[in-house]
Every structure is written in C-alpha cells, then in structure tokens.
DOLUM-197082 format. One record per residue (C-alpha): residue number from 1; x, y, z. Coordinates in steps of 0.5 Angstrom, whole numbers, padded with zeros to 4 digits. Layout:
# DOLUM-197082
<site resi="NUM" px="X" py="Y" pz="Z"/>
...
END
This chain:
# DOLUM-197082
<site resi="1" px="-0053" py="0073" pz="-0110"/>
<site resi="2" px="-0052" py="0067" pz="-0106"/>
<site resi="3" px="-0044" py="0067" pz="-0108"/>
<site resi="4" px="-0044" py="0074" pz="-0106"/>
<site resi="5" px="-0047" py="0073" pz="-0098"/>
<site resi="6" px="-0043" py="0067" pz="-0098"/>
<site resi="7" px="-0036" py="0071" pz="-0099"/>
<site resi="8" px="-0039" py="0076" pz="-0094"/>
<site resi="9" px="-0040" py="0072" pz="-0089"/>
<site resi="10" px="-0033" py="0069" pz="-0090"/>
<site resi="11" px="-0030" py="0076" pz="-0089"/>
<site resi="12" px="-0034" py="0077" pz="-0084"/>
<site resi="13" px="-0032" py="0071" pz="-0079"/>
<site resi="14" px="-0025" py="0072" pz="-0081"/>
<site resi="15" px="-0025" py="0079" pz="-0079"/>
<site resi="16" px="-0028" py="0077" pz="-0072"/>
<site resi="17" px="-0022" py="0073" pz="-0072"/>
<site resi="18" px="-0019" py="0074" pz="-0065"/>
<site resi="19" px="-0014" py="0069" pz="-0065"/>
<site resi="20" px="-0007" py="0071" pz="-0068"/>
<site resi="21" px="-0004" py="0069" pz="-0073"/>
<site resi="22" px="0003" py="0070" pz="-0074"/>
<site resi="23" px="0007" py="0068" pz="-0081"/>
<site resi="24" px="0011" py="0063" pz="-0081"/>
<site resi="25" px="0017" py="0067" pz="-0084"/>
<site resi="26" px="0016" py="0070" pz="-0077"/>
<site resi="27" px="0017" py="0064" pz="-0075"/>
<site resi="28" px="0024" py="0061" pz="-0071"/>
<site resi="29" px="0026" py="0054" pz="-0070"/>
<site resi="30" px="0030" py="0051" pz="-0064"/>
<site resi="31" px="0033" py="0046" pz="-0061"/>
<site resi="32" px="0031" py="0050" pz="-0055"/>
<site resi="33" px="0025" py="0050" pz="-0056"/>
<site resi="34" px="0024" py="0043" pz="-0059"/>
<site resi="35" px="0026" py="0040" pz="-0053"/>
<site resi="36" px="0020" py="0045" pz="-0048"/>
<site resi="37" px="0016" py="0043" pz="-0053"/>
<site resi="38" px="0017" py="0036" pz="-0051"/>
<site resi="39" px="0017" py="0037" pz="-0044"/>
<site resi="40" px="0010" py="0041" pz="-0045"/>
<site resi="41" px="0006" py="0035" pz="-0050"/>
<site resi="42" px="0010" py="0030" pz="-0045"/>
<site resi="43" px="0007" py="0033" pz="-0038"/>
<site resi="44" px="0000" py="0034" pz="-0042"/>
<site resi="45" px="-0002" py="0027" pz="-0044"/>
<site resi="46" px="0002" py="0024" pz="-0037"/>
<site resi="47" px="-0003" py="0030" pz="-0033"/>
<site resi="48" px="-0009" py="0028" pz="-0038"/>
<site resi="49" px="-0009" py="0021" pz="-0037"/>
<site resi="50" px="-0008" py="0023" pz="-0030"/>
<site resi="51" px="-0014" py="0028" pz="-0030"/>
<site resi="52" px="-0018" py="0021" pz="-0034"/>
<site resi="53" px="-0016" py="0016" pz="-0027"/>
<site resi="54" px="-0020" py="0022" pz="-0022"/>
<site resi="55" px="-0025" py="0022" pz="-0027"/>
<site resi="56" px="-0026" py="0015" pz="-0028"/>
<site resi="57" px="-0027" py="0014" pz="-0020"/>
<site resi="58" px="-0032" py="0015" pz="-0015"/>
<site resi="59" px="-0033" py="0018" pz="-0008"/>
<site resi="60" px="-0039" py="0017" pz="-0002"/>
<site resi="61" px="-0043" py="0023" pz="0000"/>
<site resi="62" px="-0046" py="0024" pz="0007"/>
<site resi="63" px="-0052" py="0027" pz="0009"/>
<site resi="64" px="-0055" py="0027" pz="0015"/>
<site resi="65" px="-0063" py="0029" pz="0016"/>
<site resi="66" px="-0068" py="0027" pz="0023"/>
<site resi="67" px="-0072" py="0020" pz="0022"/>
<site resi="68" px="-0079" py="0021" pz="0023"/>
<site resi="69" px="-0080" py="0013" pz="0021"/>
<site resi="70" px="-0082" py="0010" pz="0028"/>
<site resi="71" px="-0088" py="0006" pz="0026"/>
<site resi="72" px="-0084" py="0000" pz="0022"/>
<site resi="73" px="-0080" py="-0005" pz="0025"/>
<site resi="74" px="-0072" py="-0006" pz="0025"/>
<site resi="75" px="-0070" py="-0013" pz="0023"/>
<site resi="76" px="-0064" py="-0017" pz="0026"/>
<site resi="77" px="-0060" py="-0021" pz="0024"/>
<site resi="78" px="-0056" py="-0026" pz="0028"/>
<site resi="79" px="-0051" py="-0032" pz="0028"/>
<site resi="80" px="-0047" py="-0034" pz="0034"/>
<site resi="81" px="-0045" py="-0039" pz="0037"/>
<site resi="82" px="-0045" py="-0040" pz="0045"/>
<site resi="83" px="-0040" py="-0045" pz="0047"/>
<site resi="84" px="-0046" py="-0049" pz="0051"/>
<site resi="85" px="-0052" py="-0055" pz="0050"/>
<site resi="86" px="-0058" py="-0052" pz="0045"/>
<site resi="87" px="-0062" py="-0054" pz="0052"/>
<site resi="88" px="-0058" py="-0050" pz="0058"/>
<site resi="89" px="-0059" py="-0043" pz="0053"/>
<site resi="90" px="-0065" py="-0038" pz="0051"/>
<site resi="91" px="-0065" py="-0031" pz="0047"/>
<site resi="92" px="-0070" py="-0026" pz="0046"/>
<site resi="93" px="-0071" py="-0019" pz="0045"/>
<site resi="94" px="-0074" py="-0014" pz="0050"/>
<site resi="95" px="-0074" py="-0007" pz="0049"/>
<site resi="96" px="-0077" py="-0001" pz="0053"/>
<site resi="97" px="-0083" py="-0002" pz="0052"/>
<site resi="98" px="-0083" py="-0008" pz="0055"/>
<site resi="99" px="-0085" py="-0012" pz="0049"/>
<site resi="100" px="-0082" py="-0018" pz="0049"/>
<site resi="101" px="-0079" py="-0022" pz="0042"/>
<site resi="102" px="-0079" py="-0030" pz="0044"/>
<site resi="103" px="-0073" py="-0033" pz="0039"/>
<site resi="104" px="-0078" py="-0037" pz="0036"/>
<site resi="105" px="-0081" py="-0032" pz="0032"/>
<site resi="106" px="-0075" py="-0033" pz="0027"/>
<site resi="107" px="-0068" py="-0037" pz="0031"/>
<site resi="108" px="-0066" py="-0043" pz="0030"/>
<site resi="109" px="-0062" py="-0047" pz="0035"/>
<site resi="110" px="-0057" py="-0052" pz="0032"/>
<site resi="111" px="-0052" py="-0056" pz="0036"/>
<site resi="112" px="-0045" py="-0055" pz="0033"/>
<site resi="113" px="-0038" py="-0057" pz="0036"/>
<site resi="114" px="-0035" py="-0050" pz="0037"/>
<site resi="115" px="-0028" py="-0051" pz="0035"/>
<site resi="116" px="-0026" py="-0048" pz="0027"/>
<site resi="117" px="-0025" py="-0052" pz="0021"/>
<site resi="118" px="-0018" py="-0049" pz="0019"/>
<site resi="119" px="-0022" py="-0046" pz="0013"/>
<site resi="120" px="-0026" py="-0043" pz="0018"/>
<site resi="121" px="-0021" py="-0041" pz="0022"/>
<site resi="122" px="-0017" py="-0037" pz="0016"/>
<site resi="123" px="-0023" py="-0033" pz="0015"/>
<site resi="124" px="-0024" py="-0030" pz="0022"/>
<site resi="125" px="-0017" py="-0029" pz="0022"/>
<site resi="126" px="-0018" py="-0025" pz="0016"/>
<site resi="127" px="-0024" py="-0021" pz="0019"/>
<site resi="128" px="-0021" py="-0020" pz="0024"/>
<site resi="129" px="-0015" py="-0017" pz="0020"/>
<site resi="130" px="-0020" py="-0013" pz="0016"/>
<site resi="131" px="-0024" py="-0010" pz="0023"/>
<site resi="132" px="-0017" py="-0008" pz="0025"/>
<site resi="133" px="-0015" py="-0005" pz="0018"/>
<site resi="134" px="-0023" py="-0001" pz="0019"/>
<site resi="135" px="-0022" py="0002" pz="0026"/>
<site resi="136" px="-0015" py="0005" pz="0024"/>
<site resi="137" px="-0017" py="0008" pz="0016"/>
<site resi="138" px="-0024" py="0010" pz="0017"/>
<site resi="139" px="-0024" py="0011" pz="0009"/>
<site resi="140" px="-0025" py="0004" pz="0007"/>
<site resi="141" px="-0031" py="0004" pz="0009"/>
<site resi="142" px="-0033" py="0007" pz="0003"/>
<site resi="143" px="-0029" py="0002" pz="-0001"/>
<site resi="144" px="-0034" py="-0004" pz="0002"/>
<site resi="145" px="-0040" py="0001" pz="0001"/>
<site resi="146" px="-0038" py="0000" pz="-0007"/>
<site resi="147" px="-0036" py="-0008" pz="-0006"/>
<site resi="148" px="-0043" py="-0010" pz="-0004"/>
<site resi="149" px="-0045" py="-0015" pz="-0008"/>
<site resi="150" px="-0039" py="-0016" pz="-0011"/>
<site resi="151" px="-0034" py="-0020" pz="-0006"/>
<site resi="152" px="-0037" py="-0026" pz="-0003"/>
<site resi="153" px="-0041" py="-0027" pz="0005"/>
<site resi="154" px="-0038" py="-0026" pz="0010"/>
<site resi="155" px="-0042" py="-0032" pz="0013"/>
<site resi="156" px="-0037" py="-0038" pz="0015"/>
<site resi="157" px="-0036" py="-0044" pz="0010"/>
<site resi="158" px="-0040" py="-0050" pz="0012"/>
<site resi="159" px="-0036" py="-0054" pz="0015"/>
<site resi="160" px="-0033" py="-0061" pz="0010"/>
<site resi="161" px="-0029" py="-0066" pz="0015"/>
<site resi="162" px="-0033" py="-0071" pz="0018"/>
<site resi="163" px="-0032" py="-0070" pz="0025"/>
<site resi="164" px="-0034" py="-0076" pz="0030"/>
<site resi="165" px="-0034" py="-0071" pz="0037"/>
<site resi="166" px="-0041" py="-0070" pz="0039"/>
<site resi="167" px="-0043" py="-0063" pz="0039"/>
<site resi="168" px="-0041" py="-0058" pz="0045"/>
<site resi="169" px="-0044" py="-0051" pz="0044"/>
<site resi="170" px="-0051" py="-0049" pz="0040"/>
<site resi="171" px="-0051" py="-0044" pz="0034"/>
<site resi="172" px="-0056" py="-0039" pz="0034"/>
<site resi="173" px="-0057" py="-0036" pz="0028"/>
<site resi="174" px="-0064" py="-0032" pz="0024"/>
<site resi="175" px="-0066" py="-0026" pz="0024"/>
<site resi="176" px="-0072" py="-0021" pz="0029"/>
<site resi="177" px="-0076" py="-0016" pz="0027"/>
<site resi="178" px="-0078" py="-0011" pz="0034"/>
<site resi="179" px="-0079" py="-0005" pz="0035"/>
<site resi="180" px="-0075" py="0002" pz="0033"/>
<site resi="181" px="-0073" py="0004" pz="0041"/>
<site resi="182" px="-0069" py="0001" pz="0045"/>
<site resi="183" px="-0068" py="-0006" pz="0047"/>
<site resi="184" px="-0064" py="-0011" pz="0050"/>
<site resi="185" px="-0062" py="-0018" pz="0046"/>
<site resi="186" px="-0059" py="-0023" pz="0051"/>
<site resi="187" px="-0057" py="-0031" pz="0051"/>
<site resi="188" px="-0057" py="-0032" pz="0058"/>
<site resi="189" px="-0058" py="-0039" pz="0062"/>
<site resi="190" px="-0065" py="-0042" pz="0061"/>
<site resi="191" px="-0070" py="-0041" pz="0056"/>
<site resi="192" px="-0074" py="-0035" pz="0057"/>
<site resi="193" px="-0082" py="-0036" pz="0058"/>
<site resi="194" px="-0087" py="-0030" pz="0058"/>
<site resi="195" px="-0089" py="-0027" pz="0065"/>
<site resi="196" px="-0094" py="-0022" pz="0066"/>
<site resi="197" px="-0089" py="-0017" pz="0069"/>
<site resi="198" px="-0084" py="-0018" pz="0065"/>
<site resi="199" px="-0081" py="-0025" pz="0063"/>
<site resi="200" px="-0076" py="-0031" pz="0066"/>
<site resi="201" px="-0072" py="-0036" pz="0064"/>
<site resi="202" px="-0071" py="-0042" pz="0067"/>
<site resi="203" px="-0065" py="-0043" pz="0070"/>
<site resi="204" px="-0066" py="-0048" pz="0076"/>
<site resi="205" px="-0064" py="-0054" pz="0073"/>
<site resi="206" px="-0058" py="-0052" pz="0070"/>
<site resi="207" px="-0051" py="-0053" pz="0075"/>
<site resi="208" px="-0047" py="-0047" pz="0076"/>
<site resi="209" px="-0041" py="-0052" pz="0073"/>
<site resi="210" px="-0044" py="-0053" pz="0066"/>
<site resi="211" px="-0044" py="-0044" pz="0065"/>
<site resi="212" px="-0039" py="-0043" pz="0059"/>
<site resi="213" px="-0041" py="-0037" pz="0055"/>
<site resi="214" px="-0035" py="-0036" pz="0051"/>
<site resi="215" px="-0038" py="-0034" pz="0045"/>
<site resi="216" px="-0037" py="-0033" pz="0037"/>
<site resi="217" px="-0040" py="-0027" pz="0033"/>
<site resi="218" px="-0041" py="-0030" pz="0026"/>
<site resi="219" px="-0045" py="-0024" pz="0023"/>
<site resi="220" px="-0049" py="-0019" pz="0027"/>
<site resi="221" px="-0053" py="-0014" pz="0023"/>
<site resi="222" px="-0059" py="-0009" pz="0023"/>
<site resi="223" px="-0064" py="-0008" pz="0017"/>
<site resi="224" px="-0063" py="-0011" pz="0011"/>
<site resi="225" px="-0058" py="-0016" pz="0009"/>
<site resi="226" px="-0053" py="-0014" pz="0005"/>
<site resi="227" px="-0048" py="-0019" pz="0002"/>
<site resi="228" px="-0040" py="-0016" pz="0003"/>
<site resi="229" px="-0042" py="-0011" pz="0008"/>
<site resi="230" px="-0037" py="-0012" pz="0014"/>
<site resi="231" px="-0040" py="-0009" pz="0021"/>
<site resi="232" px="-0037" py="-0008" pz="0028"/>
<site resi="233" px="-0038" py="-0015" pz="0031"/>
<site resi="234" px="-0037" py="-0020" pz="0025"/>
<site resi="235" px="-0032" py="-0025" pz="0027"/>
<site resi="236" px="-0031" py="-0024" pz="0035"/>
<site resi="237" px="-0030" py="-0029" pz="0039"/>
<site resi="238" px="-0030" py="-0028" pz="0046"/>
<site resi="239" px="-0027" py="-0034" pz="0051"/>
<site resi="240" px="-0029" py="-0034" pz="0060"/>
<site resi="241" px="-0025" py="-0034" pz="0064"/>
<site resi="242" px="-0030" py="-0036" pz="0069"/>
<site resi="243" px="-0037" py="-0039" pz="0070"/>
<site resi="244" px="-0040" py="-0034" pz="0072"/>
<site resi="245" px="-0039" py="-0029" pz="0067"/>
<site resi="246" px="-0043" py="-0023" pz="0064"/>
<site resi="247" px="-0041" py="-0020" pz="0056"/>
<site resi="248" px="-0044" py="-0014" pz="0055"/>
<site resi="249" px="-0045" py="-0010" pz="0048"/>
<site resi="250" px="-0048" py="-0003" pz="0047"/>
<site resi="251" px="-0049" py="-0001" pz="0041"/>
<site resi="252" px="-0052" py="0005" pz="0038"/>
<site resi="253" px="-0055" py="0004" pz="0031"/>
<site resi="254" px="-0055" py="0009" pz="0026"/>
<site resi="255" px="-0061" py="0008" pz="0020"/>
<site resi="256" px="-0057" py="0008" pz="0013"/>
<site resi="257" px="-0060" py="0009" pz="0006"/>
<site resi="258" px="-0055" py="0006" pz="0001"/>
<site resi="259" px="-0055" py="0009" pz="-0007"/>
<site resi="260" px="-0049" py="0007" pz="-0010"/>
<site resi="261" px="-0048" py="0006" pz="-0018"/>
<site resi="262" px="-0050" py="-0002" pz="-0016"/>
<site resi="263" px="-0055" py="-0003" pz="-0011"/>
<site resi="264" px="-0060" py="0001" pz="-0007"/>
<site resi="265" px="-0062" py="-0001" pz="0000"/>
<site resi="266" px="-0064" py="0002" pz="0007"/>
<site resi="267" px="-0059" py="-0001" pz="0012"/>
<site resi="268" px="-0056" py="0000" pz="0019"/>
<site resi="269" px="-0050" py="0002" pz="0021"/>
<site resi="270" px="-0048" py="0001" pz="0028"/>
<site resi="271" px="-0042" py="0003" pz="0033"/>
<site resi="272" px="-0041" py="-0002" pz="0039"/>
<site resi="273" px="-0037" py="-0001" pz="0047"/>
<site resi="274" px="-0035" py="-0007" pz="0050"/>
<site resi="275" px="-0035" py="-0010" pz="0056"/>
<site resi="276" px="-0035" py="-0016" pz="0060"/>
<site resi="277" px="-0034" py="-0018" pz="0068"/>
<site resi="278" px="-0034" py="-0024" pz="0072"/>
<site resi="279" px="-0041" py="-0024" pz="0077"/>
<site resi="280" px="-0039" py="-0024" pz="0084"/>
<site resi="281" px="-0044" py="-0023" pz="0089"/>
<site resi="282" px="-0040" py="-0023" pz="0095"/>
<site resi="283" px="-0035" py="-0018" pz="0092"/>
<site resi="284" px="-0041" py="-0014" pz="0090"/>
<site resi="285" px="-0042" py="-0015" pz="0083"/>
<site resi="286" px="-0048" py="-0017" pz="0081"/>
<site resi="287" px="-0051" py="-0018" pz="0075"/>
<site resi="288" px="-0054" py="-0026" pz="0071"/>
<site resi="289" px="-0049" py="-0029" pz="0067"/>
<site resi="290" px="-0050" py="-0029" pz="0060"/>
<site resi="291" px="-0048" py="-0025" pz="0053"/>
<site resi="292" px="-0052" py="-0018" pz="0053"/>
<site resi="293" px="-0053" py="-0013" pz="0047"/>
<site resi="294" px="-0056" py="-0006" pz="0049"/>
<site resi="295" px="-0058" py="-0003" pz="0043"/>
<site resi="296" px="-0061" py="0004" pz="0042"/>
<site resi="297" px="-0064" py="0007" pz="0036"/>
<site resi="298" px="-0061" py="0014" pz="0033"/>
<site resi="299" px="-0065" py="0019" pz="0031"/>
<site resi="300" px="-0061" py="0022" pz="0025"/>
<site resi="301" px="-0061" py="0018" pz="0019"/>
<site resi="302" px="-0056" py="0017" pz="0015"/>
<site resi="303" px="-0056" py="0018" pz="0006"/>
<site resi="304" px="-0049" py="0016" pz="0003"/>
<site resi="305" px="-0050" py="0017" pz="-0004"/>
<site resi="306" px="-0044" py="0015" pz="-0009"/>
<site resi="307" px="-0043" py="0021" pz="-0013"/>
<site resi="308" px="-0039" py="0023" pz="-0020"/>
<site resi="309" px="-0036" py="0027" pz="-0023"/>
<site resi="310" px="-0040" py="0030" pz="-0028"/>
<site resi="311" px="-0037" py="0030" pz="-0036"/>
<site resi="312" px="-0038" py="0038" pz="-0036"/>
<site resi="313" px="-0033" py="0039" pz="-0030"/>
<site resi="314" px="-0027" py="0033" pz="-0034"/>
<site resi="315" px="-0028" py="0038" pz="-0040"/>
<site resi="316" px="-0027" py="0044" pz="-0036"/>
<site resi="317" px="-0020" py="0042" pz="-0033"/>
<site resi="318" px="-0018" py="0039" pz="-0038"/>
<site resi="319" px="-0017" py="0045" pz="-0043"/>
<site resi="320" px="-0014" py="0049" pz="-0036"/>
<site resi="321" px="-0008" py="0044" pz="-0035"/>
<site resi="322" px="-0007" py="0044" pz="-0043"/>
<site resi="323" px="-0008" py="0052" pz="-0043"/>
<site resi="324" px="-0004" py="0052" pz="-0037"/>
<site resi="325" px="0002" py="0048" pz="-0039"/>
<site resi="326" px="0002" py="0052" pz="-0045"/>
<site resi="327" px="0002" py="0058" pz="-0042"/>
<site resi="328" px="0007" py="0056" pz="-0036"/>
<site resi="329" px="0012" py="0053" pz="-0041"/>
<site resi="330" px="0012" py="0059" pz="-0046"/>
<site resi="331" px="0014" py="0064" pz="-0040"/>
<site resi="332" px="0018" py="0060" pz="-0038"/>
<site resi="333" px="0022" py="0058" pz="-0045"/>
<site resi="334" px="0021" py="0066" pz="-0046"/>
<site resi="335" px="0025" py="0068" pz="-0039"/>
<site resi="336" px="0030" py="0063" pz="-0041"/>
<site resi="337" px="0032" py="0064" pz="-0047"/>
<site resi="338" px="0033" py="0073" pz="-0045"/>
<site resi="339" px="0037" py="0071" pz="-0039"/>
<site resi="340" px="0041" py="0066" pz="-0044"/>
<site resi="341" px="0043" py="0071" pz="-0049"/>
<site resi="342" px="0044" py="0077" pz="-0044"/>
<site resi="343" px="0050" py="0071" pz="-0041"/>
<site resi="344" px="0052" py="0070" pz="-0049"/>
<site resi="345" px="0052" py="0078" pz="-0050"/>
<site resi="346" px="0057" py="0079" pz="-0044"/>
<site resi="347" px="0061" py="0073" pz="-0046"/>
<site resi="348" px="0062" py="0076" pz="-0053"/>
<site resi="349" px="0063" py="0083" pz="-0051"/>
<site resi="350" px="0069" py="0081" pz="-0046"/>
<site resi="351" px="0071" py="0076" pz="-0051"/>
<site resi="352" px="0071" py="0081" pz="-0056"/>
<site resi="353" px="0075" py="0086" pz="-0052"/>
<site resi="354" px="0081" py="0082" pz="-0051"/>
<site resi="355" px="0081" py="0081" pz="-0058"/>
<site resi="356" px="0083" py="0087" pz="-0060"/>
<site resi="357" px="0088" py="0090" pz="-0055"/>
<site resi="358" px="0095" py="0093" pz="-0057"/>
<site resi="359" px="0101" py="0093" pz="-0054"/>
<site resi="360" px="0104" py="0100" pz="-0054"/>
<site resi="361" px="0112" py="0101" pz="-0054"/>
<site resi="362" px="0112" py="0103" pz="-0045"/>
<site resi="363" px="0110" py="0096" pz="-0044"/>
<site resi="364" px="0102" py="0098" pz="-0043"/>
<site resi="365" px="0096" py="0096" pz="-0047"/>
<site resi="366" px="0091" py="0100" pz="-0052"/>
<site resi="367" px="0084" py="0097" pz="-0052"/>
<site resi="368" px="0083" py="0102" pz="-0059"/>
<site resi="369" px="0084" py="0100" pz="-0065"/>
<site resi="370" px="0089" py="0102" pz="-0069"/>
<site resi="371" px="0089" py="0106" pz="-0074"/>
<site resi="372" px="0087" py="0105" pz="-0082"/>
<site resi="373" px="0092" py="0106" pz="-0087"/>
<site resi="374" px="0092" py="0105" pz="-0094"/>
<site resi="375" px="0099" py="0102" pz="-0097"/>
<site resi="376" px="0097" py="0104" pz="-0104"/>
<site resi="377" px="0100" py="0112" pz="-0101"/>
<site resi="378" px="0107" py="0110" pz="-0099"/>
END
C-alpha cells in the first residue's frame, strides 16, 4: 500500500510538471549556439560577481525628526592655539540666557611655541587637503561615517624635537558642557571675571602691541568625541594682518544620532560662515579683537543609520539577471540564426539558378532544365 501511494504521489508531482522537457534527439548542437552559450555563462558570473560587490556594501540613511531634548547640556570640544602668552588671553562661554561658562570648568592653557613640527605640518596639510576634498564631494561624508574608529585622531602628534625657543603662544584645549541655546565661545584679551550684568575681561594691562590673535584650530567639535571624525574647522590656521583684528565664526549645529555597523553615538554636526576685519574705530568699524565663535543650536535632529541590503533582495536579483540573460540571449540567438538562413537560402537559390542556365543556339540563355532522355531508345 505504502509502495502504491508513493508511485501515486510520483505521478502526480511529474504531472504537475510545468517545465518542458524536450528530448534530447530533438536537441541540435552548434558552434553557433555554443559560442552564445559562453557569452551568456561568461556575462552571468561577471554581473554576479558584480551584484556580490553591491551586496557586500553598505549606504547612510537620513532621517530628520524635531528635537525635543532641551533640558541636557551640549559638550564642546576644543583645542586651539592662539599666538599670544597664556597670561594676555582668556575664553569663555556666554549664551542667550546670559549664562556664562568660565574656561576653568574644564580648559587648560598650555604654553606652546606656535611654529609646527614638519610632522605636525604634513598633517594639517593633509587636513586641509581632505576639508577641500569634503566641500567638493559631499558623499564622502559617508565614508568618514563608516571609518570611525577605524583611522587614527585627528589631534596633532605630540611634538619630538627638543626646542631651545621659549614658548610664544597659549594652547587652549579641554572641553565645556553649556547649555542647548545659542551662545558665544570667544578668546578675546584679558581674562574673563563674572560681573553682575553680564561679564568683563581685564584688558587694561595688556599693550595694543602685543595683540596677535592669529590662530590655529586643532580640533572643534559638539557632543560626544568620536576618533576619525573630521569637522569643519579641523586644521584651520588663520594669520592677522593687523593687531586689532576680529575673527568671527557662525556656526550652526545640528544634534546627530550615529548607528552604524561599528559604533552608536549621539554626536553633532555643524557647518560654519567665516568672517574676519581689522577693528578701526575711526573708520567705523567697531567691535574688540579677538577670535569669536557664534554658535546656534538646530531644532531638527538628524539619524544616519548605516543600512544594508537584505539577503532576500541579493537573491531576487540574482535569479533576474540569470533569467534575463537567458531569456535575451536566446531571443537574440533565435533572431540571428532566421536571419542567417533567410541570407543563406537566397544565396543558394541564386547560386542555384545560374547553375543550370543553358545556351540556346540564338545566342540566349534557358533557365529550364533540359529535357531528359533515355539512351537505351536510340
């Protein structure tokens, strides 16, 4: 009984059989056929492999929402140079709400000579390459999303030469958290003292001849630090022209959420408009020298996700470009071999023709054939 359902079940699954099945005496062989053959299997791994590459890779989703985070505090990362004594300068926050952060809550000033080592130097010349390369082809943006954590900070390296000159300029680096409005960073002359209305820096003591705000931007950033993450600013260097000169930097910022394959991080992106005068109080231009960053926080926030093709989607097309190429090249050998016999049957058929052409005793030619006789009568 078993054997007997088995055979039936069989049958059945052979009759539901869509696929024709064509004998293989009706099959023909050609050179013809074997050489579309090759280009077909030939064109099918090099598109797969192909197809394989598209797979492999990976792409950055945006997706923009409201941010309703107000009650945090932003961090700020910052590392630069000014090209005065640690003594003559001072930094500080001080946003709309009249709140101001004081550098000490988490800067330091170092006492640094502002010349670059050559190692120092090829770096900012390879950041400056690369922030050149960033405002041309924005989709590399994505690459550096991908690469974090993989290439190396984008700080300087720590400087290997023993130099005998005594230190001319102050590095302030560290980081602030303050608060999610807009504000203003600033390194102007003096250092900054809290005052009821608002704050001062004491400037009286410093002469208008030692003001020389030319200035190097190592690294600027907002929120957390993430290593091989290049932004705007990264590797500036800016140079007065004069001793009463303003440097001012608006910068919008963008909250970002990170979610790639290698790392998750909230994070912020920012872009920048530069600007910078000399302070001329008789020409009308009035102002304090000093370097002045104007930030402004945005209310959209930003998620790039790193995204995937699913291995459902490789499958389905994979099996189109196999059947398509299939299909394709057998229509196409189909319509090659008609009109190569159709050319080959009219080149027999005039061949053929002139063949059996004959001479008549006027002169002319007969295209019939000539009558059939049978020796064996005469």
């Amino acid at each position: 009984m078993r054997r007997l359902n088995r055979k039936k079940t069989l049958n059945l699954m052979k009759e539901l059989d869509a696929f024709p099945k064509v004998p293989e005496s009706y099959v023909e062989t050609s050179a013809s056929g074997g050489t579309v053959s090759l280009i077909a299997f030939t064109t099918i791994a090099f598109l797969t492999v192909m197809e394989f590459m598209v797979y492999r890779d990976t792409w950055m989703k945006y997706e923009y929402e409201v941010d309703k985070d107000f009650t945090s505090k932003l961090r700020i990362n910052i590392d630069i140079t000014v090209a005065m004594r640690c003594q003559y300068v001072g930094a500080d926050v001080l946003d709309l709400a009249e709140t101001m952060v004081a550098s000490a809550d988490g800067l330091i000033y170092e006492p640094v000579v502002f010349d670059l080592t050559p190692q120092q130097k090829e770096l900012q010349r390879m950041l400056q390459l690369i922030q050149s390369r960033l405002q041309e082809e924005h989709s590399l943006q994505d690459v550096i999303f991908k690469s974090a954590f993989k290439s190396a900070s984008t700080a300087l390296p720590p400087r290997e030469d023993n130099s005998l000159q005594s230190p001319d300029a102050c590095r302030i680096h560290g980081h602030l958290y303050v608060n999610k409005v807009a504000g203003n960073f600033h390194i102007t002359v003096g250092k900054a003292i809290p005052h009821p209305r608002g704050h001062a820096h004491l400037a009286a003591l410093v002469s208008h001849e030692s003001y020389n705000f030319s200035h190097r931007i190592d690294h600027l950033s907002f929120g957390e630090l993430i290593p091989g993450i290049i932004n705007p600013l990264d590797g500036t260097e800016k140079i007065a022209s004069d001793h009463n000169q303003m440097f001012q930097y608006f910068i919008t910022v963008v909250p970002t959420k990170l979610h790639t394959y290698k790392i998750s991080a909230e994070t912020h992106q920012f872009s920048v408009t530069e600007r910078e005068r000399v302070i001329n109080h008789a020409a009308g231009s009035h102002g304090v020298s000093g370097i002045f960053m104007k930030y402004d926080i945005s209310s959209l926030m930003v998620t790039v996700t790193e995204e995937h093709m699913p291995f459902w989607q490789f499958l389905v097309r994979l099996c189109g470009i196999i059947g398509g190429i299939f299909s394709t090249t057998g229509i196409l050998h189909g319509f090659g071999r008609f009109v190569a016999e159709i050319i080959f049957c009219r080149f027999r058929l005039g061949s053929h023709r002139s063949s059996t052409s004959v001479p008549l005793p006027d002169g002319h030619t007969s295209n019939h054939l000539p009558p059939i006789t049978d020796n064996s009568t005469h």
